[in-house]
C-alpha positions in Angstrom: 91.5 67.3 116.0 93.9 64.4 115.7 95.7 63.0 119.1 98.9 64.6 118.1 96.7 68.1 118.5 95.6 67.4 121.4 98.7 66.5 122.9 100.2 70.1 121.9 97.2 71.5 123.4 97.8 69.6 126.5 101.7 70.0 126.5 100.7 74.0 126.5 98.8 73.5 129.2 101.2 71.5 131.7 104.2 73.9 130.5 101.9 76.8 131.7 101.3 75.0 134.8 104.8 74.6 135.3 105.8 78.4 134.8 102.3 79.5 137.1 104.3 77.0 139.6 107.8 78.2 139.5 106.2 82.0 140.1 103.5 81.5 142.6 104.8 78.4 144.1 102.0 76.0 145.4 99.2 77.8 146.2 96.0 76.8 148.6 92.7 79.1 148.3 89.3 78.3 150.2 86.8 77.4 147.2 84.2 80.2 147.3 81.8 78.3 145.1 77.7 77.4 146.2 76.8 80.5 147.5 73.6 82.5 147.3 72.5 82.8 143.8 75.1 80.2 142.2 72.6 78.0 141.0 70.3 80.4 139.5 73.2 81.7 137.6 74.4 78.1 136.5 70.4 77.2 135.3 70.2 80.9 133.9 73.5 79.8 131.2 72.3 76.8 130.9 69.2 77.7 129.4 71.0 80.5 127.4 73.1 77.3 126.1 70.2 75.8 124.8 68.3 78.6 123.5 71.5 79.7 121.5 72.1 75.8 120.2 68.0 76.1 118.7 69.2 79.2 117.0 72.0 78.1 115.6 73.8 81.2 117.8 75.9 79.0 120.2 79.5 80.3 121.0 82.5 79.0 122.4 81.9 81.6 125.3 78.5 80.7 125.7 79.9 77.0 126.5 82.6 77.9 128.6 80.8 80.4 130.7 77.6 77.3 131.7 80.7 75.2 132.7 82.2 78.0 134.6 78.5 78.8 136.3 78.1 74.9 137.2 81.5 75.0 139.0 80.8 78.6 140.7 77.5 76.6 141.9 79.5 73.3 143.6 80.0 73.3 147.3 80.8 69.8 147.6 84.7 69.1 146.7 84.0 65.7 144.2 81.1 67.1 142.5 83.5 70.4 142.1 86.2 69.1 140.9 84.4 66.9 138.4 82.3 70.3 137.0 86.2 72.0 136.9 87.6 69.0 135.0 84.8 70.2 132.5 85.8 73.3 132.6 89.5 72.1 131.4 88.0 69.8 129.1 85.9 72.9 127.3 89.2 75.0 127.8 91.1 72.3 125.7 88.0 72.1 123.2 88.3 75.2 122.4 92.0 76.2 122.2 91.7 73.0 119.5 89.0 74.7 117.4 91.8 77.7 117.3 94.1 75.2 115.8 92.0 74.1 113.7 91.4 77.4 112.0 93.3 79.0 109.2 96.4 81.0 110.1 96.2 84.5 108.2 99.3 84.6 106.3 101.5 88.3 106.7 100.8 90.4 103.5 103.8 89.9 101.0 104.7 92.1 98.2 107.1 91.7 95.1 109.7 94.2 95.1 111.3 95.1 91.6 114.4 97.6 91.1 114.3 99.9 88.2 117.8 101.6 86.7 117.5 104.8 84.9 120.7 105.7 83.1 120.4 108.9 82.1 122.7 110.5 79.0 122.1 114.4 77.5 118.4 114.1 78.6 117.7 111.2 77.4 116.9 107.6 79.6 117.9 104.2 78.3 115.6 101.7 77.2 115.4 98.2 76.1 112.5 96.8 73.8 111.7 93.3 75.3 111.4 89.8 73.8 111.1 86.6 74.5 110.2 86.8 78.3 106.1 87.0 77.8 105.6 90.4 79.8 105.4 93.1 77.6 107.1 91.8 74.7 108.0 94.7 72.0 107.4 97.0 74.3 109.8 99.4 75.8 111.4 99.4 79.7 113.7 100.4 82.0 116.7 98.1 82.7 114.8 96.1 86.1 114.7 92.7 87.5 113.1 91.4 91.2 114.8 91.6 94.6 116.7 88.1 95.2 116.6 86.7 98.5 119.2 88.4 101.1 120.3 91.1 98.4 119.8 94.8 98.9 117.8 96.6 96.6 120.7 98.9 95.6 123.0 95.8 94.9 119.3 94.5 93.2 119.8 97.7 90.8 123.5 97.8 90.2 123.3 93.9 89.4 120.1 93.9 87.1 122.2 97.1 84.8 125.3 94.9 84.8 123.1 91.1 83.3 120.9 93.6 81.3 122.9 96.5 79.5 126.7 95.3 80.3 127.8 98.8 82.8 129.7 98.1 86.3 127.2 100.8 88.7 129.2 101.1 92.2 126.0 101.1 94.6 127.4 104.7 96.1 126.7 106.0 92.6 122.5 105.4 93.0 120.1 107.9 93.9 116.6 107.2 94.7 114.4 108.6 92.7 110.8 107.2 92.7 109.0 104.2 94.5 105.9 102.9 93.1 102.9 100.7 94.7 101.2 98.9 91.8 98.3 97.2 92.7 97.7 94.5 94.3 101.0 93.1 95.6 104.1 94.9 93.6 105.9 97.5 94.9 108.9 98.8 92.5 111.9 101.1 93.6 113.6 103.6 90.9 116.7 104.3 91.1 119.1 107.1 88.7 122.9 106.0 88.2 125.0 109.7 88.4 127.9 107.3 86.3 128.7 104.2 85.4 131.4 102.3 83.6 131.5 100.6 80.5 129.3 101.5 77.8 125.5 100.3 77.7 125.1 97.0 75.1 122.5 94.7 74.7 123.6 91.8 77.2 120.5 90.2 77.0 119.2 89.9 73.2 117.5 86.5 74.1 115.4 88.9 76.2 115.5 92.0 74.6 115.2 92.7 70.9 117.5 96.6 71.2 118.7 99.3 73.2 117.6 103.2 72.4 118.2 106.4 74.1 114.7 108.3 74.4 114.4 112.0 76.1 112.6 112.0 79.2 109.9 114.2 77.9 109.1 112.4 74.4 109.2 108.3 75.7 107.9 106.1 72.6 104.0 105.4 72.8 104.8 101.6 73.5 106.5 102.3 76.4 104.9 99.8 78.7 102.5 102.1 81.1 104.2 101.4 84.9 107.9 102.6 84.0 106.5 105.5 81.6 104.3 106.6 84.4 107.3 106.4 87.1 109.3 108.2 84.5 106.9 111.0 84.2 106.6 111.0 88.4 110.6 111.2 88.0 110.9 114.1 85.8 108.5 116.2 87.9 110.3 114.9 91.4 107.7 113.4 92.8 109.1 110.0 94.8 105.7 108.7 95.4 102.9 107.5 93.5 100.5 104.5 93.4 99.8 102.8 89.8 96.4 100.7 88.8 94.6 101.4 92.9 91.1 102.9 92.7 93.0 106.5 92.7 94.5 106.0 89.2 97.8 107.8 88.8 
């Protein structure tokens, strides 16, 4: 641990001092260390230490607790404070080794908004191109949550680059959300109107527009937006995609 550690280690320290302090006040205890038995104790961990070092077994605790014993086991005041000043330094030692460990990062996940619009039965699609996910294959209208946006602004905004139509968020209705293993979860959402009429507004990204009933989607449909549409058309807002429970 570099000096700059330790120092943060220490400065946690003092500022707990400080706030012990400014509840408790300064506080003056008799000792209650050396008495019968201390010193067996103290020899008894530090044997342990040893026997766990050979074994390759030696903890943090097992460390901390010999120091502990040795200072339970010190009647005289120098010789005590000089086994608690070990103590602290073991303390220290360790909150460092803490620090020095790997922080487990919070589980992220990707969100994506889907748009169905829906005409006579039948669910626009674009055919993709260009992008290098599922190229000539067909999909929904869909696009990844921006930073500080909504996912219902995500959806009317991703129908408005992709297919040209003005969606006022009021006119979305959930319909389907979908965990797709490992990290993606996608929300699916049907627009009761819209204005403008659908065009490609993409055609560097998508090669055509087509209107496909909800029952007889195109066999290149790519398989996470035909399954949701499937999941849609029997109301079912849940369902997990690619897990060990395949869906």
């Amino acid at each position: 641990m570099t000096d700059q550690g330790l120092a943060r280690v220490l400065g946690d320290v003092a500022a707990e001092r400080a706030a012990q302090d400014a509840r408790w006040g300064v506080q003056e205890f008799p000792d209650g260390t050396g008495g019968d038995g201390t010193a067996a104790a103290a020899d008894a961990a530090k044997r342990q230490v040893g026997e766990a070092y050979a074994a390759g077994e030696l903890t943090w605790r097992d460390v901390l607790h010999e120091e502990v014993l040795e200072a339970f086991a010190e009647a005289d005041p120098g010789r005590l404070r000089a086994e608690l000043i070990q103590v602290a330094a073991v303390a220290v030692k360790w909150v460092q080794a803490l620090d020095r460990r790997p922080v487990k990062q919070r589980f992220r996940v990707i969100v994506d908004v889907h748009v169905l619009l829906v005409r006579d039965g039948r669910v626009l699609l674009g055919r993709r191109a260009g992008t290098g996910y599922g190229d000539g294959m067909w999909h929904l209208p869909s696009g990844h949550l921006e930073e500080g946006e909504s996912v219902v602004d995500a959806a009317c905004r991703e129908a408005r680059e992709e297919v040209g139509v003005v969606i006022e968020p009021g006119d979305l209705a959930f319909a389907h959300v979908m965990h797709r293993a490992p990290e993606r979860v996608g929300l699916f959402f049907v627009a009761r109107k819209w204005t403008g009429e659908p065009y490609n507004a993409e055609p560097g990204k998508c090669a055509e527009l087509g209107w496909w009933p909800l029952e007889e989607l195109p066999a290149d449909t790519i398989d996470y937006p035909a399954a949701a549409l499937r999941h849609v058309a029997m109301s079912e807002p849940f369902a997990l995609h690619e897990w060990s429970t395949k869906t």
